[in-house]
N, CA and C atoms as a LAMMPS dump frame, in Angstrom:
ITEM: TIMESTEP
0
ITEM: NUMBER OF ATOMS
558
ITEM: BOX BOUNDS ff ff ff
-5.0000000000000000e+02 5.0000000000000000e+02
-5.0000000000000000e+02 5.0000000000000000e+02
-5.0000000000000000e+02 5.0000000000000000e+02
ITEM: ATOMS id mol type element x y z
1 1 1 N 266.072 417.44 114.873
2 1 2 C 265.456 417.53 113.578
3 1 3 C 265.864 416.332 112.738
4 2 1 N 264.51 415.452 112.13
5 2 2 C 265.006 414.336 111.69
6 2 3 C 265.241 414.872 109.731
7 3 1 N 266.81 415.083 109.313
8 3 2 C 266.82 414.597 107.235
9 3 3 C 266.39 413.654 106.783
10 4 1 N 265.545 413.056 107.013
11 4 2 C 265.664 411.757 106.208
12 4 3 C 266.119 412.034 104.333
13 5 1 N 266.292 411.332 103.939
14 5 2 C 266.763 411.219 102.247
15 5 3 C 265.641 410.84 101.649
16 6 1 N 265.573 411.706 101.193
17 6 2 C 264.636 410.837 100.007
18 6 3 C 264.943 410.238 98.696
19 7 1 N 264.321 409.147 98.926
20 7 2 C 265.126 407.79 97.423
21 7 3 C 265.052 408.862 96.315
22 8 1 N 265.688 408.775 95.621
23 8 2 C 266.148 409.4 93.726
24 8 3 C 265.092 408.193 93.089
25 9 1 N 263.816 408.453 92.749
26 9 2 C 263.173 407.64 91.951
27 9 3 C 263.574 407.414 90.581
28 10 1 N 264.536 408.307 90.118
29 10 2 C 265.254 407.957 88.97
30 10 3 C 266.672 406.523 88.866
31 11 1 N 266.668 406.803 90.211
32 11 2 C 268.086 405.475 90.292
33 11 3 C 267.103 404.254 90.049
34 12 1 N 265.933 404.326 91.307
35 12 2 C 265.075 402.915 91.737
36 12 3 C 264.694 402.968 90.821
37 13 1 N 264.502 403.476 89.342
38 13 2 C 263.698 402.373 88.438
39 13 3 C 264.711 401.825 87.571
40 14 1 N 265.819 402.208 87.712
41 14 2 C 266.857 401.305 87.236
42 14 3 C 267.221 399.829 87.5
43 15 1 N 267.105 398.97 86.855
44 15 2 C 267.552 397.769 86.831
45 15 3 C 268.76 397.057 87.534
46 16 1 N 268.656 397.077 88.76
47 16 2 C 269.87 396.668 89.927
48 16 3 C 271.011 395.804 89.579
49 17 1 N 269.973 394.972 89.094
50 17 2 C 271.207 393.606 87.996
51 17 3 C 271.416 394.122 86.956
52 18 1 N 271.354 395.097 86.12
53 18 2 C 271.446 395.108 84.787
54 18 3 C 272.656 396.139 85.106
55 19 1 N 272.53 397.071 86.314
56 19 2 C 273.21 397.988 86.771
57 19 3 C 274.457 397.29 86.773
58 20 1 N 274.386 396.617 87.832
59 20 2 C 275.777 395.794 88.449
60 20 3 C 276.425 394.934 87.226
61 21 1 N 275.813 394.242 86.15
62 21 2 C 276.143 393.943 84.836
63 21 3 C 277.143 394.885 84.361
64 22 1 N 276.372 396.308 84.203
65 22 2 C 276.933 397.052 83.609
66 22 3 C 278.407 397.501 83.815
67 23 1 N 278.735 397.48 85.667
68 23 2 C 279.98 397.812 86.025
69 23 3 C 281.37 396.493 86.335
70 24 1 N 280.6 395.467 86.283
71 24 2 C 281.476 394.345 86.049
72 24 3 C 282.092 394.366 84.292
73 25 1 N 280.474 394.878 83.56
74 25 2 C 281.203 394.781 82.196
75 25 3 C 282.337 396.05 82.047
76 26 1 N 282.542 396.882 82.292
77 26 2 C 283.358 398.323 82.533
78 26 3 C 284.598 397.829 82.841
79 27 1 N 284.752 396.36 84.484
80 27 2 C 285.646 396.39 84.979
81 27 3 C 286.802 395.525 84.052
82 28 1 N 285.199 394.519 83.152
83 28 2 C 286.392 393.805 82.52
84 28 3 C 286.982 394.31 81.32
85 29 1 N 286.491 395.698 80.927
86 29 2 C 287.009 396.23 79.958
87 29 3 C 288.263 396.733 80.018
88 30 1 N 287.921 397.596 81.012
89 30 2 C 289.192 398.021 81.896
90 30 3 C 290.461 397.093 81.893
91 31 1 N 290.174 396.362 83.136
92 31 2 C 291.187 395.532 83.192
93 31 3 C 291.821 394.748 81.932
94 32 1 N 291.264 394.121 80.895
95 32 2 C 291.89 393.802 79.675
96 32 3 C 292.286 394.872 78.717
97 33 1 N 292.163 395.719 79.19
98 33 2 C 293.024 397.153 78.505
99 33 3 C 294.118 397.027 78.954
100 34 1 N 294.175 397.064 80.015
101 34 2 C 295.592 397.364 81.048
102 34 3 C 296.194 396.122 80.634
103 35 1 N 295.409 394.733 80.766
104 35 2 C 296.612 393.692 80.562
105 35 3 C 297.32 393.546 79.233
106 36 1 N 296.672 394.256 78.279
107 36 2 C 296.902 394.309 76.922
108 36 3 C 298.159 395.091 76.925
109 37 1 N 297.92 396.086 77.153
110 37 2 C 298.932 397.384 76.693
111 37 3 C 299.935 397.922 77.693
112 38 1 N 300.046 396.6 78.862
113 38 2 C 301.171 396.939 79.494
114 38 3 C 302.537 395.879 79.351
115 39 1 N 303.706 396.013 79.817
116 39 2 C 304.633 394.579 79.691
117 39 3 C 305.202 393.954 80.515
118 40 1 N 303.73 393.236 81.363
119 40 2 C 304.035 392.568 82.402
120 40 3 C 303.432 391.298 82.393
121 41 1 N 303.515 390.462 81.343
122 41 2 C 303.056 389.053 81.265
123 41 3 C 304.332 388.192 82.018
124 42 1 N 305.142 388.317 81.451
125 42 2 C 305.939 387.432 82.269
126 42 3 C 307.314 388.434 82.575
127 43 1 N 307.936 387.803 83.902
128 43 2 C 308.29 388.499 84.69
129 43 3 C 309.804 387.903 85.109
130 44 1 N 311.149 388.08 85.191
131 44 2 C 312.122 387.414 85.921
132 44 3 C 313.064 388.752 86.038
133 45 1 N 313.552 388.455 87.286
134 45 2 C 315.215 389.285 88.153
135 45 3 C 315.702 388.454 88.75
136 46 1 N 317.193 389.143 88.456
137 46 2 C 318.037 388.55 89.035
138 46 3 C 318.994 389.25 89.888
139 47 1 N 319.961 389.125 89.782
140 47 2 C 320.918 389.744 90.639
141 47 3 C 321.475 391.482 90.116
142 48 1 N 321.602 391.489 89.01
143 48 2 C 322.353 392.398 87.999
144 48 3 C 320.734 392.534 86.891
145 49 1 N 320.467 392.168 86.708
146 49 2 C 319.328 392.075 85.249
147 49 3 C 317.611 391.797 86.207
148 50 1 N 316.856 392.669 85.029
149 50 2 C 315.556 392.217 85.339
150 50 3 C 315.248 392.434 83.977
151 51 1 N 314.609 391.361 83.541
152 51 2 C 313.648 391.346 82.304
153 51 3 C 311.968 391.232 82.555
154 52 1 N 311.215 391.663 81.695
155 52 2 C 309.681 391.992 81.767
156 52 3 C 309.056 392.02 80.324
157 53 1 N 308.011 391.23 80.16
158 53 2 C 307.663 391.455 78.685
159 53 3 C 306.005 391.368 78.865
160 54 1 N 305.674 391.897 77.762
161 54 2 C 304.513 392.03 77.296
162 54 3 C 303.69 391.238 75.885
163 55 1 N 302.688 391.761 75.627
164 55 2 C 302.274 391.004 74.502
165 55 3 C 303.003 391.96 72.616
166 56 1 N 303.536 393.448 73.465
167 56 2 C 303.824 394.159 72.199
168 56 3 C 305.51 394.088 72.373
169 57 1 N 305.898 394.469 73.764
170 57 2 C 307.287 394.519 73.662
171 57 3 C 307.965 393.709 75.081
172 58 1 N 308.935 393.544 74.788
173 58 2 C 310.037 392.999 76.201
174 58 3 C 311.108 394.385 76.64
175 59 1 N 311.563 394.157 77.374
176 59 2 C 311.665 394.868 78.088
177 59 3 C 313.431 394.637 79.276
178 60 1 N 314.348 394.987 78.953
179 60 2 C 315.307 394.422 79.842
180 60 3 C 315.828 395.632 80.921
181 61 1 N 316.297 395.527 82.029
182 61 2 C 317.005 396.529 82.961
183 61 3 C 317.993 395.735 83.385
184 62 1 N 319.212 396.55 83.113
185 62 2 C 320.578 396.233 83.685
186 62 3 C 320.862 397.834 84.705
187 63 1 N 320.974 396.325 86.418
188 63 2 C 321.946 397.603 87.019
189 63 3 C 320.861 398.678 87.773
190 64 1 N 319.516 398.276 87.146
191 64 2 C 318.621 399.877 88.285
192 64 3 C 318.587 400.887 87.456
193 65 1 N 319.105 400.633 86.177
194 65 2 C 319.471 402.17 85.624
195 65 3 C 319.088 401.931 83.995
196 66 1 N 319.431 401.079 83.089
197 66 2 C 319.237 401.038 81.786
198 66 3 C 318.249 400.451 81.54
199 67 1 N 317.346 400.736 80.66
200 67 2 C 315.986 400.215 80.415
201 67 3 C 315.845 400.074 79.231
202 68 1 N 316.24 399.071 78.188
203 68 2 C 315.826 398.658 77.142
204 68 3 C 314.904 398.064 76.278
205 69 1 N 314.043 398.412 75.621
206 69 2 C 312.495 397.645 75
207 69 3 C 312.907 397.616 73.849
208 70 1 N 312.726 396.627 73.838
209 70 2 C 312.107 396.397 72.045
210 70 3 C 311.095 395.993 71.42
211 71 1 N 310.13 395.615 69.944
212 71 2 C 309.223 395.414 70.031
213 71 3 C 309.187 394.064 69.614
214 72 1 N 307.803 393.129 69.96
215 72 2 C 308.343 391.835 70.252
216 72 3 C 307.818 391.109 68.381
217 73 1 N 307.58 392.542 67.786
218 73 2 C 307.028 392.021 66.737
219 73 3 C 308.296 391.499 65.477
220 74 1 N 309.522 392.023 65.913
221 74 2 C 310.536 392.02 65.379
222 74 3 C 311.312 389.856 65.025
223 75 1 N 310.057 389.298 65.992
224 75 2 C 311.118 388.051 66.386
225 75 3 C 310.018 386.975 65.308
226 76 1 N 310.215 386.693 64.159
227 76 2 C 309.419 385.736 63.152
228 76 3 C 309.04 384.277 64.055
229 77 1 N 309.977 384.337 64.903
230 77 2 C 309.232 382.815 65.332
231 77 3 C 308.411 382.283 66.484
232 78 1 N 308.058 383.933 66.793
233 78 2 C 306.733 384.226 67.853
234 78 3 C 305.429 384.364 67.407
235 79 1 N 304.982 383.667 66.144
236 79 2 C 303.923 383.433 65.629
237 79 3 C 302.884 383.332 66.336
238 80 1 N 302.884 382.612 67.377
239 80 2 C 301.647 382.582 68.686
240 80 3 C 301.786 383.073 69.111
241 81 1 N 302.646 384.528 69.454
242 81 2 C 302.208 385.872 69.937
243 81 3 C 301.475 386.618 69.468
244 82 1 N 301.386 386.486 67.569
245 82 2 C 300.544 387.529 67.092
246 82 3 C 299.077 387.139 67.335
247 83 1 N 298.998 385.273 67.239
248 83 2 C 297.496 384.829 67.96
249 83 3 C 297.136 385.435 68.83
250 84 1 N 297.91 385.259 69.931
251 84 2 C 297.228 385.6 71.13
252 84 3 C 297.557 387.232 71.398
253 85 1 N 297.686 387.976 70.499
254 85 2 C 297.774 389.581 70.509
255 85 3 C 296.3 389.566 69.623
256 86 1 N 295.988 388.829 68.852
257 86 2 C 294.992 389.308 68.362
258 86 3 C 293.406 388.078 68.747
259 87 1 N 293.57 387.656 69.704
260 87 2 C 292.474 387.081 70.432
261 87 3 C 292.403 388.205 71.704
262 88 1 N 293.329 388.552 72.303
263 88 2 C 293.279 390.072 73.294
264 88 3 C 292.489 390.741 72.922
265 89 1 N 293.119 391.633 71.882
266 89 2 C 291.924 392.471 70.878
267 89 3 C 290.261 392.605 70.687
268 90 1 N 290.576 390.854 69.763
269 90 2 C 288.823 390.636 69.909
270 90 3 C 288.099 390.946 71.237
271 91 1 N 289.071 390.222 72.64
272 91 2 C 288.086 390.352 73.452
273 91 3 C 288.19 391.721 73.957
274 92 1 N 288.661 392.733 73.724
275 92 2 C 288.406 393.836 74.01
276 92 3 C 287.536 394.034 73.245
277 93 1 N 286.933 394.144 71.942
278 93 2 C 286.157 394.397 71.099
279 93 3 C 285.131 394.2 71.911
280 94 1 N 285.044 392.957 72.009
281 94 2 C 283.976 392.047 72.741
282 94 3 C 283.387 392.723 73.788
283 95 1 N 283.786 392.703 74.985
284 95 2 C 283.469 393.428 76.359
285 95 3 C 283.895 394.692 75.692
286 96 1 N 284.047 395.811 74.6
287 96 2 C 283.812 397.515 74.829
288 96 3 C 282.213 396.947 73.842
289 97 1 N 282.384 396.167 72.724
290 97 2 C 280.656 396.663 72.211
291 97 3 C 279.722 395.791 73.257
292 98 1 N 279.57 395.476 74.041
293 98 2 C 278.978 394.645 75.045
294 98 3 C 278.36 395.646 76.111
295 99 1 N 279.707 396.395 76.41
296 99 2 C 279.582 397.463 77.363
297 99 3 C 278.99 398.452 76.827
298 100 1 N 279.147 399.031 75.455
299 100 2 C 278.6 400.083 75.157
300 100 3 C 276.782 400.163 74.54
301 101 1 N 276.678 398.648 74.044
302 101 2 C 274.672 398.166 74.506
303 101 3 C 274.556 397.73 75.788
304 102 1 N 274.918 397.119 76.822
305 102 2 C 274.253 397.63 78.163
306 102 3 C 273.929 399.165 78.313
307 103 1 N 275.215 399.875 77.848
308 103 2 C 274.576 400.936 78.47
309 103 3 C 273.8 401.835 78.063
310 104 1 N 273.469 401.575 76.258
311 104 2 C 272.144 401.683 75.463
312 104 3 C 270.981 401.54 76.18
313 105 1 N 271.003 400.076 76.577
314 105 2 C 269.68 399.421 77.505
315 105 3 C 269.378 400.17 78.369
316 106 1 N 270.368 400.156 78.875
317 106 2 C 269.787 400.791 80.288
318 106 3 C 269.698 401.569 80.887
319 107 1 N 270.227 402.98 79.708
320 107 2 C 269.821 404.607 79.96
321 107 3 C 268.8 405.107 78.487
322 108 1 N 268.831 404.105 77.163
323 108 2 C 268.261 405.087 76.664
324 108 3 C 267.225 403.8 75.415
325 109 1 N 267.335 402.896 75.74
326 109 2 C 267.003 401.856 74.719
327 109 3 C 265.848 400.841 75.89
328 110 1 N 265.335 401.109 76.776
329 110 2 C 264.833 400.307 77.588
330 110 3 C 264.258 399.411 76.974
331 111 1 N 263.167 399.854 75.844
332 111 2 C 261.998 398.428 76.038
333 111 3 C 263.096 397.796 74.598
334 112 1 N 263.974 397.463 74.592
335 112 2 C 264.399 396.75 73.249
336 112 3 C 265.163 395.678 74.3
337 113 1 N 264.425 394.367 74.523
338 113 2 C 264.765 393.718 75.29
339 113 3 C 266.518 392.612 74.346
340 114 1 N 265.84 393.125 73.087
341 114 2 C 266.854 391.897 72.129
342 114 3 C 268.709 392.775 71.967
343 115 1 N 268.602 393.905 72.687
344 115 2 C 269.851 394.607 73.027
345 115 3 C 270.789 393.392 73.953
346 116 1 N 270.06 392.753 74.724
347 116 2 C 270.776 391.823 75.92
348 116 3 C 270.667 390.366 75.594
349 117 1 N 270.613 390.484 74.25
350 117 2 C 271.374 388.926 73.653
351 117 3 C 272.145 389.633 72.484
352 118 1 N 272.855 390.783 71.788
353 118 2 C 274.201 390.933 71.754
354 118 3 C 274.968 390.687 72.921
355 119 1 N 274.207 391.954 74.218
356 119 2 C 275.319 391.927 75.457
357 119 3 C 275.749 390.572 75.805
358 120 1 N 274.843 389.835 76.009
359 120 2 C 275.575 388.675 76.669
360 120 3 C 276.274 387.955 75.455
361 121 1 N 275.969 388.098 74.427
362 121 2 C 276.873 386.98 73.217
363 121 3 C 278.426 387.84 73.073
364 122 1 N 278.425 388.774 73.401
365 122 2 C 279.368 389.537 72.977
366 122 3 C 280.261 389.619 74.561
367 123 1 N 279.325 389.641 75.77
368 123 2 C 280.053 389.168 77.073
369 123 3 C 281.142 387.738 76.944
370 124 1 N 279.725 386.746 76.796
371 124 2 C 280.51 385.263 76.772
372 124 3 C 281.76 385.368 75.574
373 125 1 N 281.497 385.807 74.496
374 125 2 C 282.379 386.006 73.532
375 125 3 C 283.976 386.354 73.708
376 126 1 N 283.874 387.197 74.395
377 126 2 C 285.136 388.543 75.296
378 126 3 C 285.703 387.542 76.31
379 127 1 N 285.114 386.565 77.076
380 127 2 C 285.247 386.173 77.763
381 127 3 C 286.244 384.571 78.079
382 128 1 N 285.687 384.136 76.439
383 128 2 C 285.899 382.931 76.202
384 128 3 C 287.262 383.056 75.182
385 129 1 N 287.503 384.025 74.542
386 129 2 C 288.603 384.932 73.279
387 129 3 C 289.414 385.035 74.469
388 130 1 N 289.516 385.35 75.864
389 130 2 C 290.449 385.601 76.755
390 130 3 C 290.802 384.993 77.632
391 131 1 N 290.079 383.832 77.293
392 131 2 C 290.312 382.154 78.119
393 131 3 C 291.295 381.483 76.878
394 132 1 N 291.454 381.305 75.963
395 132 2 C 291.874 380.735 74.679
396 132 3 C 293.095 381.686 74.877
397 133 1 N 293.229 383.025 74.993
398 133 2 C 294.454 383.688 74.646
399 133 3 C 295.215 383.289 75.78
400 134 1 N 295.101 383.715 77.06
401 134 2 C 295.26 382.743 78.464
402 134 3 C 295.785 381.79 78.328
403 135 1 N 294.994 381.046 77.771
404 135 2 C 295.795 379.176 77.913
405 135 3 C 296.594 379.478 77.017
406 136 1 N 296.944 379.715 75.973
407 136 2 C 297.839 379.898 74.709
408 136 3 C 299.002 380.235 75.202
409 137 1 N 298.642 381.303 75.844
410 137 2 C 300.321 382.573 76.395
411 137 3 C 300.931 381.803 77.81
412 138 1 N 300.311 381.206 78.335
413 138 2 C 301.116 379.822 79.36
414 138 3 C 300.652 378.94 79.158
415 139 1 N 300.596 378.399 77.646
416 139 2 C 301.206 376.769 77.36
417 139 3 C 302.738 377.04 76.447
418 140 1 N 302.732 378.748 75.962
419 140 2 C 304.106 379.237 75.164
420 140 3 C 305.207 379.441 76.078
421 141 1 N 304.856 380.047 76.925
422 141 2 C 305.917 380.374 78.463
423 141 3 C 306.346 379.548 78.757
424 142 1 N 305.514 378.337 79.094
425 142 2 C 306.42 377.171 79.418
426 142 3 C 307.014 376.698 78.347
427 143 1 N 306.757 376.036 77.461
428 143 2 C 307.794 375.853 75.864
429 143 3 C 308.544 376.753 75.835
430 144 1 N 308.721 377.992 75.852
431 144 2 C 309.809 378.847 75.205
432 144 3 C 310.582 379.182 76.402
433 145 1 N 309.991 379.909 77.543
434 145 2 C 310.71 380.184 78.472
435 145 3 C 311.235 379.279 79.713
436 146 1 N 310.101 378.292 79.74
437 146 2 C 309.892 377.43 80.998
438 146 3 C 310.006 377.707 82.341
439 147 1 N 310.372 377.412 83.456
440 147 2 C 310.138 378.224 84.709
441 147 3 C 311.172 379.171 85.043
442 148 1 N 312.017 380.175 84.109
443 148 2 C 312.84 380.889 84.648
444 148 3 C 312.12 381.976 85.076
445 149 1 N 311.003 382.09 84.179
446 149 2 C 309.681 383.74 83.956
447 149 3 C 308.567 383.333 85.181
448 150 1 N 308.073 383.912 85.212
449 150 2 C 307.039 383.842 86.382
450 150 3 C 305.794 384.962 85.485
451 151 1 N 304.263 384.219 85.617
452 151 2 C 303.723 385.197 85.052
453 151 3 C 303.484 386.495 85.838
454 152 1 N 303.025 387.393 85.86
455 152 2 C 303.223 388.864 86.112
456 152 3 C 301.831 389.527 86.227
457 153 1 N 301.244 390.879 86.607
458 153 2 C 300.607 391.321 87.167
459 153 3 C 299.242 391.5 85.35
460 154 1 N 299.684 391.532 84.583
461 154 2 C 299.285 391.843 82.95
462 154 3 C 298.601 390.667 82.869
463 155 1 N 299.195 389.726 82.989
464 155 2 C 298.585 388.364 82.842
465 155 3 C 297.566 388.018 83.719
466 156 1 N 297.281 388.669 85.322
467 156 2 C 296.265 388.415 86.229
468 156 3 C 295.205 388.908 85.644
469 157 1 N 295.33 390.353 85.289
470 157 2 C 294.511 391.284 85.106
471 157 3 C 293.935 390.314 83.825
472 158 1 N 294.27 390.141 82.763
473 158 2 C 293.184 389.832 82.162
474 158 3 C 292.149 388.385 82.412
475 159 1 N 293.085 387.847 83.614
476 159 2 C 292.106 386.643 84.222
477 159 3 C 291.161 387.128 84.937
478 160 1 N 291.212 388.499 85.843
479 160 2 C 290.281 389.008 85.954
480 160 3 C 289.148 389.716 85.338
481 161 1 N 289.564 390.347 84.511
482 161 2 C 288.434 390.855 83.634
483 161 3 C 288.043 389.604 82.692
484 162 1 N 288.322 388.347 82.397
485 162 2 C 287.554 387.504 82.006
486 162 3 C 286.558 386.758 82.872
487 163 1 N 287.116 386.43 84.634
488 163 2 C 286.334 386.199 85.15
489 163 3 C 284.909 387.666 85.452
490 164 1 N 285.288 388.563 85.684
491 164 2 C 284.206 389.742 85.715
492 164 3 C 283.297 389.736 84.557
493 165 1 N 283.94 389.829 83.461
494 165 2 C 283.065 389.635 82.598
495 165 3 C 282.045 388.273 82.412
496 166 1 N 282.534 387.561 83.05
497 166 2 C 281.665 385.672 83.029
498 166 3 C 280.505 386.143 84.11
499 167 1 N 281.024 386.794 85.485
500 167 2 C 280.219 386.944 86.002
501 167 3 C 278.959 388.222 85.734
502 168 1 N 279.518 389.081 84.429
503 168 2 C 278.477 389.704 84.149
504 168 3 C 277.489 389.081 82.868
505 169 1 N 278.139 388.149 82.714
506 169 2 C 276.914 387.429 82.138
507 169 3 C 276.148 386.714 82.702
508 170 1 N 276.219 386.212 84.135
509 170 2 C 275.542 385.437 84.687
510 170 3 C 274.391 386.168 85.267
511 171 1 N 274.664 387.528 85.757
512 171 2 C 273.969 388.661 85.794
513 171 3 C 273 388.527 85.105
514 172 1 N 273.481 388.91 83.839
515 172 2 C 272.534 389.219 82.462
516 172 3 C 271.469 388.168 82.553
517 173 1 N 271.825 386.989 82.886
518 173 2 C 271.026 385.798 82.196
519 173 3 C 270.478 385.63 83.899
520 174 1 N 270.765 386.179 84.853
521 174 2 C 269.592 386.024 86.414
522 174 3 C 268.78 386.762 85.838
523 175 1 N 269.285 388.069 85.686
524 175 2 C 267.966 389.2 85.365
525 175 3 C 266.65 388.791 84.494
526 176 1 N 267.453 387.804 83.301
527 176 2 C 266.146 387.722 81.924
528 176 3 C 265.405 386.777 82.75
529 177 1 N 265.754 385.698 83.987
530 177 2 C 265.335 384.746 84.441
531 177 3 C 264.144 385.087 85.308
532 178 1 N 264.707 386.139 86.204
533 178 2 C 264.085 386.953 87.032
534 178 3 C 262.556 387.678 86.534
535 179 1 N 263.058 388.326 85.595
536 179 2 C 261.891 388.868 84.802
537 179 3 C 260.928 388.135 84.011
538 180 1 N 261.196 386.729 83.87
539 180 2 C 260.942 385.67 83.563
540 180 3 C 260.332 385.739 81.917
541 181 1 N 261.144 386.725 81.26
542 181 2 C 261.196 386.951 79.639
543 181 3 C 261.763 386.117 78.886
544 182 1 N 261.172 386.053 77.732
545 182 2 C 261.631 384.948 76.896
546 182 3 C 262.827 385.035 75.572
547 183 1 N 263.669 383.999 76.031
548 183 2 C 264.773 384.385 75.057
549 183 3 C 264.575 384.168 73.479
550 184 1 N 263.841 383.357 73.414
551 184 2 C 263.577 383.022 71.873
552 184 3 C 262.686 384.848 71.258
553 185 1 N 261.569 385.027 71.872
554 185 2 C 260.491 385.931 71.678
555 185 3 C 260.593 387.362 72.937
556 186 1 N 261.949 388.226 71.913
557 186 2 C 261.999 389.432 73.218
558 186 3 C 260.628 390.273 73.604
């Protein structure tokens, strides 16, 4: 006895690229959440001590056993931490209202084609706010710390969700290409 499946005509009229847009934009939301609000930008152990810091607090362990944080807002002459704590931000702003009109578009806003020039201004936006914070937070590492720190798993993550997010704009802008709609006249 042959099941075959039958296609969900509700998926297929969904927009494949706009789809896959949508979950790159998610991933880079995601992921610059996590790199934000965890304290693993830069990273060093040693023999007796491991230190770990973040963009809110640092973080010391003596021994396997004592775990001390503090918050990093306490230190006046980390001024380009509060920059680049609050270029993070934006681009979270950025990629969640980005993410949250894709997914206007493309469950409940269809024919409003001018929804996907916020998304993508607000993609590239998120994207480029987390390239700037990036270069900022290791051109400071090296000045302040120099190579004792190693950057850390916090710091990947938001290179990833900036690259995800770049590539969901490239998405965005195949699709309008594809459909061969006009950006000036949605």
């Amino acid at each position: 006895m042959d099941h075959a499946v039958e296609p969900n005509p509700a998926v297929e009229l969904k927009p494949k690229l706009l789809i896959s847009a949508w979950s790159l934009q998610l991933s880079a939301l995601l992921l610059n959440v996590i790199g934000i609000g965890t304290p693993y930008w830069v990273y060093k152990a040693s023999v007796y001590t491991t230190i770990y810091a973040g963009l809110w607090q640092y973080c010391v362990q003596v021994l396997s056993t004592v775990i001390t944080c503090k918050n990093t807002n306490e230190y006046s002459d980390l001024r380009w931490l509060r920059m680049v704590q609050a270029l993070m931000i934006l681009s979270v702003m950025c990629f969640g209202g980005g993410f949250i009109c894709l997914t206007l578009k493309i469950w409940f806003l269809k024919d409003r084609k001018e929804i996907l020039h916020v998304v993508l201004l607000s993609t590239f936006a998120g994207a480029f706010l987390t390239l700037v914070a990036i270069s900022r937070a290791a051109d400071m590492k090296e000045v302040f710390l120099g190579d004792t720190f190693t950057l850390h798993f916090s710091f990947a993550f938001c290179i990833l969700g900036m690259l995800l997010g770049s590539a969901a704009a490239i998405l965005l802008t195949v699709d309008r290409l594809k459909n061969k709609e006009s950006w000036i006249n949605p």
